[in-house]
C-alpha positions as CSV (number, residue, x, y, z in Angstrom):
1,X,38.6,76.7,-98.7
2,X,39.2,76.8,-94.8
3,X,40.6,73.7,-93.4
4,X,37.1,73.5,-91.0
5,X,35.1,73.8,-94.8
6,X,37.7,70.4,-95.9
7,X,36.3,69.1,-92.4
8,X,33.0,69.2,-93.0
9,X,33.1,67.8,-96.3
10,X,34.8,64.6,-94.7
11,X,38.6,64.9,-95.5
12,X,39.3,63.9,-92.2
13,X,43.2,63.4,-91.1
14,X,44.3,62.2,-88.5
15,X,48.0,64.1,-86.4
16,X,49.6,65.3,-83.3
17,X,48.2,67.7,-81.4
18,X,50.5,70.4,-80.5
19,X,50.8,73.8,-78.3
20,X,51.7,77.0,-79.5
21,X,54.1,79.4,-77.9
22,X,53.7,83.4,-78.4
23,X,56.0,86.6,-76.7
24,X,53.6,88.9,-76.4
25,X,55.9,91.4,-76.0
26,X,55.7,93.4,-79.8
27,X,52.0,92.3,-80.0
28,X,51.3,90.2,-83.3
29,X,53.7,89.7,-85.9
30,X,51.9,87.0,-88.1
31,X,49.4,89.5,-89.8
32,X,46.2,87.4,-88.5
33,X,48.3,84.3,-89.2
34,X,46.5,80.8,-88.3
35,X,48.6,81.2,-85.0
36,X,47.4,84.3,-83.7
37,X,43.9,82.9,-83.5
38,X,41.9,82.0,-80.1
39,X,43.0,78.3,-80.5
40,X,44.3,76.2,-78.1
41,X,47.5,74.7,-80.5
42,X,47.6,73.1,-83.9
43,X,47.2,69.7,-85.4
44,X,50.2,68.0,-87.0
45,X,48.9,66.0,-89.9
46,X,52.1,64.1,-90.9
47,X,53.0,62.9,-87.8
48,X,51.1,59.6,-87.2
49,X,48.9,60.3,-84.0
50,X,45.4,59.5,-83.1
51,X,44.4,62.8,-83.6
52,X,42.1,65.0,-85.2
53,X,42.2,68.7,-86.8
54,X,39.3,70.5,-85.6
55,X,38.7,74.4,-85.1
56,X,40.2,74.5,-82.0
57,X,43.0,72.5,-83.5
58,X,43.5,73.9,-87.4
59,X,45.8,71.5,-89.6
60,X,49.3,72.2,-90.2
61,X,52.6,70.2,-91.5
62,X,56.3,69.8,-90.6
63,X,58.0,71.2,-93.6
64,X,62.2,70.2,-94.4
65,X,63.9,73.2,-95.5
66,X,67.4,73.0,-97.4
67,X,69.7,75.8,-97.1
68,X,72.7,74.8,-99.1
69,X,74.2,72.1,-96.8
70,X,72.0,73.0,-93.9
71,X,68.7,71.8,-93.4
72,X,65.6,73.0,-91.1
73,X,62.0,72.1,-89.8
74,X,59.0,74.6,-90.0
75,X,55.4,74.7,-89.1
76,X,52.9,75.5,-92.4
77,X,49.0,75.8,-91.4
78,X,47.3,74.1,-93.9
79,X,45.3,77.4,-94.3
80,X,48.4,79.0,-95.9
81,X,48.7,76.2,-98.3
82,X,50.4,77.4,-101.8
83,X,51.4,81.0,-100.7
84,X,54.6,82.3,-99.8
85,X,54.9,82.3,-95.6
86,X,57.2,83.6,-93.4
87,X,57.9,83.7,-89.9
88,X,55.6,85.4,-87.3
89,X,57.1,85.3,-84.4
90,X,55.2,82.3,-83.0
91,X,56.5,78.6,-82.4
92,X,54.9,74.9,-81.9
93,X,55.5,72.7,-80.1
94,X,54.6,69.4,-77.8
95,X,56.6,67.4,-75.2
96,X,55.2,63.9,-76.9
97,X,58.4,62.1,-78.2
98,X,56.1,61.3,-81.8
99,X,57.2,65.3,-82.2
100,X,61.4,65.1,-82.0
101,X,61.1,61.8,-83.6
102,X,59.4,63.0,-86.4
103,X,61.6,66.1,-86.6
104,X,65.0,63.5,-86.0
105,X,63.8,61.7,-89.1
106,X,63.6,64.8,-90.9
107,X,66.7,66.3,-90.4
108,X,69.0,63.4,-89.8
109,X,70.5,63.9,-86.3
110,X,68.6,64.8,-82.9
111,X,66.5,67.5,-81.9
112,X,64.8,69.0,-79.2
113,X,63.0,71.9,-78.8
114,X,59.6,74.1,-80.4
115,X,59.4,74.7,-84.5
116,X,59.1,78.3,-85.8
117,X,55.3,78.7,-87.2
118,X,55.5,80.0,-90.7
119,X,51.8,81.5,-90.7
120,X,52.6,85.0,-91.6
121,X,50.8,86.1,-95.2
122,X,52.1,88.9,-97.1
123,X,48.7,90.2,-98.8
């Protein structure tokens, strides 16, 4: 089920929304991932914002990584849910301080900066 199908049927959230930053240098990377779409960003459904995902807007999450004592913040469309993602080449991002803040929390000492977007599907 798309996330504009959970839409419809009234499982509203309510996030951030953010931009999304592409090189098109190489062309896309993310195999039709959710960030190579004709949108205008992505909606950030854990961060408490007065926002809404919509088509322009598809849901995604902040996701904490651990690599042994390191730890790191990706982007996961909701679209991708329960599948194994990688990186595409593509990053999120939004000047609103809700964004670092959020990502501060996260990780446990500042940050600045865009996310990687983990929307690339292996099929």
């Amino acid at each position: 089920m798309s996330t504009i199908d959970k839409l419809d049927e009234g499982i509203k959230k309510m996030g951030l929304h953010i931009n999304i930053y592409r090189c098109n240098k190489y062309g896309d990377c993310t195999n039709d991932g959710v960030s190579s779409w004709d949108i205008k960003g992505l909606c950030i459904t854990n961060i408490d914002a007065p926002n809404s995902p919509s088509y322009d807007y598809p849901s995604a999450e902040l996701v904490l990584q651990q690599h042994g004592n390191r730890k790191t913040v990706k982007i996961v469309p909701t679209e991708t849910k329960g599948k194994y993602t990688m990186f595409g080449g593509n990053y999120g991002g939004i000047s609103d301080s809700r964004f670092s803040e959020t990502i501060e929390k996260m990780l446990g000492h500042a940050f600045y900066g865009a996310v990687p977007i983990h929307d690339r599907v292996e099929y």
